[in-house]
N, C-alpha and C positions, 0 to 999 in steps of 0.2 A: 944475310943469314940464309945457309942452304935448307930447303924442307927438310934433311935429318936434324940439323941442328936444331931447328925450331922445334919437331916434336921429342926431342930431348930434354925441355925445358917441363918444369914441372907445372901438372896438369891447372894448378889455379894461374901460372902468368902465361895459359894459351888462349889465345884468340879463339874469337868464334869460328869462327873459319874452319881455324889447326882441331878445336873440337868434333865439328860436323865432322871434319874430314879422318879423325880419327875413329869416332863410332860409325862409322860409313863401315868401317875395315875391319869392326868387332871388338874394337878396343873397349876394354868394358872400363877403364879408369877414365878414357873419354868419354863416354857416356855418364858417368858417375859425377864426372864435374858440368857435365851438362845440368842434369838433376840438381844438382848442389847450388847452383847458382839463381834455377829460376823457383825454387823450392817455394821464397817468397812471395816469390809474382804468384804464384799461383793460388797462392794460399790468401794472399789482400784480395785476390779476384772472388776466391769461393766464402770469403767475408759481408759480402757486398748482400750474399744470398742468404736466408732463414735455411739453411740446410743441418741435417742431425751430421752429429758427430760423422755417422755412416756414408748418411751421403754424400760429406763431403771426402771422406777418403775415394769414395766410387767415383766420385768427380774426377781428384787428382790421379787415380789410377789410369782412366779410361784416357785424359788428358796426355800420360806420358806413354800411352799404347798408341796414341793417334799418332805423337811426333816419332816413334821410332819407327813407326812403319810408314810416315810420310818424309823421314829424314832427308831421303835423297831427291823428293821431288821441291826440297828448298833452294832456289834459287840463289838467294841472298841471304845466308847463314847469318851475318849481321843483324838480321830482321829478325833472330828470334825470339825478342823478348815480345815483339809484336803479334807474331804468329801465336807462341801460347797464350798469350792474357785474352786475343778473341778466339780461341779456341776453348780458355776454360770459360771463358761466358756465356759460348755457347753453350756448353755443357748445363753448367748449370740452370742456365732457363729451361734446359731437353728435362734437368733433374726436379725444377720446381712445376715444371706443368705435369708432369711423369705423378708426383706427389698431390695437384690441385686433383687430379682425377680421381683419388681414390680419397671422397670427402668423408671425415669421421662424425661420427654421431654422437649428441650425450648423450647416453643410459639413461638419465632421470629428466630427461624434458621431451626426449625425443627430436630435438632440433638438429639442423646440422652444425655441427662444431667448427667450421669457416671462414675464412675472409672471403669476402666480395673479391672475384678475380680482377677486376677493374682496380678498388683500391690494394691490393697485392702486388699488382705491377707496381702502380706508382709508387708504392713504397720501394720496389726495388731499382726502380729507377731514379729516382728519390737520390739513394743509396749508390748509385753508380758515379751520379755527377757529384755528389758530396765526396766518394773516393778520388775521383778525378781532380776535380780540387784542388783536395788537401795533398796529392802528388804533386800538382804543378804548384800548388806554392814552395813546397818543398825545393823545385828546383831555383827560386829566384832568390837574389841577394838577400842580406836578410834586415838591408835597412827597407828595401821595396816591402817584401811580405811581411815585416812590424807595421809599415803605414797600412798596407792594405787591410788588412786584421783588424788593426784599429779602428778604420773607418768605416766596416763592415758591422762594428757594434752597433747594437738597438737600446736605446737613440745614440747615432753617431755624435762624438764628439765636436766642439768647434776646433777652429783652425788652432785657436789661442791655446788652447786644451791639449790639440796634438803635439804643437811647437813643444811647448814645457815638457809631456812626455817623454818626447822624443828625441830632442836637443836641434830640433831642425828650425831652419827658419819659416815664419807664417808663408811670405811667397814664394819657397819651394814647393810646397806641400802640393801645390797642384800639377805641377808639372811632372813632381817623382813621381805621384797618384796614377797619371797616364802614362809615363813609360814602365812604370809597371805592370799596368795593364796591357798593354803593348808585349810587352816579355811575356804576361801570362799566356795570353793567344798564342805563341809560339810555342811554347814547351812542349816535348813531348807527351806529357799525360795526356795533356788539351789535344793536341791534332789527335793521338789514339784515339780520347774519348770520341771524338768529329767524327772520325773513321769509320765507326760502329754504327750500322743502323740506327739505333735508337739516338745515339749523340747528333748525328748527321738531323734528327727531325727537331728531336728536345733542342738544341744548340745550334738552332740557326740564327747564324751572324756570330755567334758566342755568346749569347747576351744570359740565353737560361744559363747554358754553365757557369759563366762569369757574373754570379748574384753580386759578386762587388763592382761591377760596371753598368 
């Protein structure tokens, strides 16, 4: 198929690529479906954070100001579901430390009205590997991530317990058990989450991401 052919086709069955390459050139329906598609990502990202209604549009604002003026220095258009989701996280941590700075007071005690910045992080990093997660389970079969699930309950079932649930037999259970886990390590949420600073520290080996390993 020749490059006119291709951006003839309509803007939701073009590649990434045919996108970049069309708001590269001004094309405002290619940028539109740019927008349109990572609208999600962006918004699971700014979920992650305690941000007001506000800040989070200032988030996703500032996020799709950053990719159209760094459009053309993207390499690998493919990559950009990558590119924005640690671009709005940055964001938002620039948004939530922007926001710890300015600490509110009560009127009637005179205290600071606060979290401990220490536990504020961990809650949102808490919050990041719990998103992470529940993405990568989302990508796996859905007989793996029903055993996984299951056996992540408190108190985890016996085998006997799962079998019956599940229709599986007792001496599969451990083996799906670890090639699930196996699958999970790969997926893309998990590597993203690695990729990130914080994931790269919290998730070394995978073991904190992966509470069911």
């Amino acid at each position: 198929m020749s490059s006119r052919e291709q951006l003839g086709r309509p803007y939701g069955e073009r590649t990434a690529t045919q996108l970049v390459a069309g708001a590269l050139t001004g094309d405002e329906g290619s940028w539109s479906e740019i927008v349109r598609r990572h609208t999600n990502l962006v918004m699971s990202r700014v979920r992650q954070f305690r941000l007001t209604p506000q800040q989070a549009e200032d988030v996703a604002q500032t996020v799709w100001l950053n990719l159209l003026e760094h459009l053309g220095d993207l390499r690998e258009p493919e990559a950009l579901p990558g590119w924005i989701s640690t671009a709005t996280r940055h964001e938002c941590i620039r948004m939530s430390n922007l926001a710890r700075r300015s600490i509110p007071v009560d009127p009637t005690t005179g205290r600071l009205d606060a979290q401990d910045d220490a536990e504020l992080d961990d809650e949102l990093l808490r919050g990041e590997r719990h998103a992470a997660l529940r993405a990568a389970l989302a990508e796996l079969p859905a007989h793996q991530r029903d055993l996984l699930l299951l056996l992540s309950t408190d108190p985890a079932p016996s085998y006997q317990e799962v079998s019956a649930r599940l229709g599986i037999p007792v001496g599969s259970i451990g083996p799906t058990r670890q090639r699930g886990l196996a699958r999970l390590r790969q997926t893309e949420a998990i590597r993203t989450y690695l990729a990130t600073p914080s994931g790269a520290v919290l998730g070394e080996g995978g073991h904190d991401v992966l509470a069911l390993g």
